[in-house]
N, C-alpha and C positions, 0 to 999 in steps of 0.2 A: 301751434298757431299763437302768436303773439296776440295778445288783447286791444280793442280797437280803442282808442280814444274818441275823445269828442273832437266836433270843429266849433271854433268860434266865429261868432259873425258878428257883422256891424249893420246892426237891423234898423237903423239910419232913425226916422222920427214914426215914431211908433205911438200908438196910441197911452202907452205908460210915460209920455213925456209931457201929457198933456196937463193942465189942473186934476182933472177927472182919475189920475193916477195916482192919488190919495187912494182909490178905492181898490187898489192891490194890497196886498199883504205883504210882509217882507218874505215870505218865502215864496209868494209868488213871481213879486218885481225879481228877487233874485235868478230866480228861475228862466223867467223871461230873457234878462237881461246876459245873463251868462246859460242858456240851456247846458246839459247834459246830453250827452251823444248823440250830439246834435250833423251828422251825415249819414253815406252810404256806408254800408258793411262791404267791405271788400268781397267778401263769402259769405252766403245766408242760407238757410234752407228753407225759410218762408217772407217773402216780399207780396205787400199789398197797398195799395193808395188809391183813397176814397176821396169824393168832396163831398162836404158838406152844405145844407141850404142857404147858407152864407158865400158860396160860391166860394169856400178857402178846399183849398187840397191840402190833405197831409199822407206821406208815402214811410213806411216803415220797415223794415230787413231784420230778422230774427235770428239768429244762431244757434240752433240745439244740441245736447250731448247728455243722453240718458235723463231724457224725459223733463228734462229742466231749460227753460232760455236762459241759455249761458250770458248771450249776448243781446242787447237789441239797440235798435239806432233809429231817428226818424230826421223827416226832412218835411216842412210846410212854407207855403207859400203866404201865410199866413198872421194873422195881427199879435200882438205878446202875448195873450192870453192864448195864443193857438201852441207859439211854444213853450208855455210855461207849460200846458198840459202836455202837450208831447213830450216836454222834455222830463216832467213828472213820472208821467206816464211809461215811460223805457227804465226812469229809476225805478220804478218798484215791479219790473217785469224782471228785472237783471237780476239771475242768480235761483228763480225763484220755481216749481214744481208747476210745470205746464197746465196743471188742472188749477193752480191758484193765480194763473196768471189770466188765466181762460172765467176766472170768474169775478174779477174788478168788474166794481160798474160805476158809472159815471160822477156818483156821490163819493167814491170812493177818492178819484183826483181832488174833487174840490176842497174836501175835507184834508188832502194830504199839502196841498195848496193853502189851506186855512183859508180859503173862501176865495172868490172871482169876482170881478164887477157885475154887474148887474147888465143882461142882456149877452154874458159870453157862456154863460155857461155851458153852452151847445157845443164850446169847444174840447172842453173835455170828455164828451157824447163821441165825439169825431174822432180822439184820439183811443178813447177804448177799443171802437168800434173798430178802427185801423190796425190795433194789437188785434183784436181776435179774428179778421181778416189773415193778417201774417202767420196767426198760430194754424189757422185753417189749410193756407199755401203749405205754410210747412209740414201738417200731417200728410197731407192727401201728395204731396210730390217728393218730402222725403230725403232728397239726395241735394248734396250741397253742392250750392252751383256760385257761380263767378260772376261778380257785377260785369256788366259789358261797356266798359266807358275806358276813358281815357285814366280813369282815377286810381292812382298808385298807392301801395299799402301805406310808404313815410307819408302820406298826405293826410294820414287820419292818426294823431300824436296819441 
């Protein structure tokens, strides 16, 4: 299986475009602004999508192979702090031993982020929470299954 790439998007005016987007980090504005595996996984064996009390969703696809997320990718509808964490969030899941993926916690993005504005932090709560979500699909169902859309593997570079 070939390795999924990200998608890029054009997350149009976003709240890091504002004054108030002094108060990102450069690793989080970058984050934000160019996420990191950022769509569907063509093939997952754990998919999960939560919203949060912010009313933002974020939907995530995990790939395993001996005990490790080989793979993961996520998708939000959400503000640049939703995908600077998400997209955080799938870096440091990728590659890494299901039980240390399974145990980030929310302090763990913000500090990989080197901090959040003030009032987002919830989004990195969202995105944990959505990982351990997908790690849960994927123990309990196990077998790898095929996104059901129109979306073809070159679509994902």
């Amino acid at each position: 299986m070939e390795e999924p790439g990200s998608w890029r998007m054009n997350l149009g005016e976003t709240d890091f475009d504002s004054p108030a987007g002094e108060e990102y980090s450069p690793v989080a504005l970058d984050h934000a602004q160019n996420p990191r595996w950022n769509g569907r996984l063509s093939h997952y064996h754990g998919r999960a999508r939560l919203t949060g009390s912010c009313g933002e969703s974020m939907e995530m696809f995990i790939f395993l192979r001996a005990g490790m997320v080989e793979y993961a990718s996520f998708i939000t509808d959400g503000c640049g702090a939703s995908h600077a964490c998400g997209s955080m969030t799938v870096c440091l899941a990728r590659g890494k031993p299901l039980w240390e993926v399974l145990a980030l916690e929310q302090q763990d993005i913000i500090e990989a982020l080197e901090g959040l504005p003030a009032g987002h932090e919830h989004c990195a709560g969202l995105a944990v929470a959505t990982l351990r979500a997908a790690c849960e699909d994927g123990l309990h169902g196990g077998e790898l299954r095929a996104l059901e859309s129109d979306i073809q593997d070159d679509e994902i570079e």
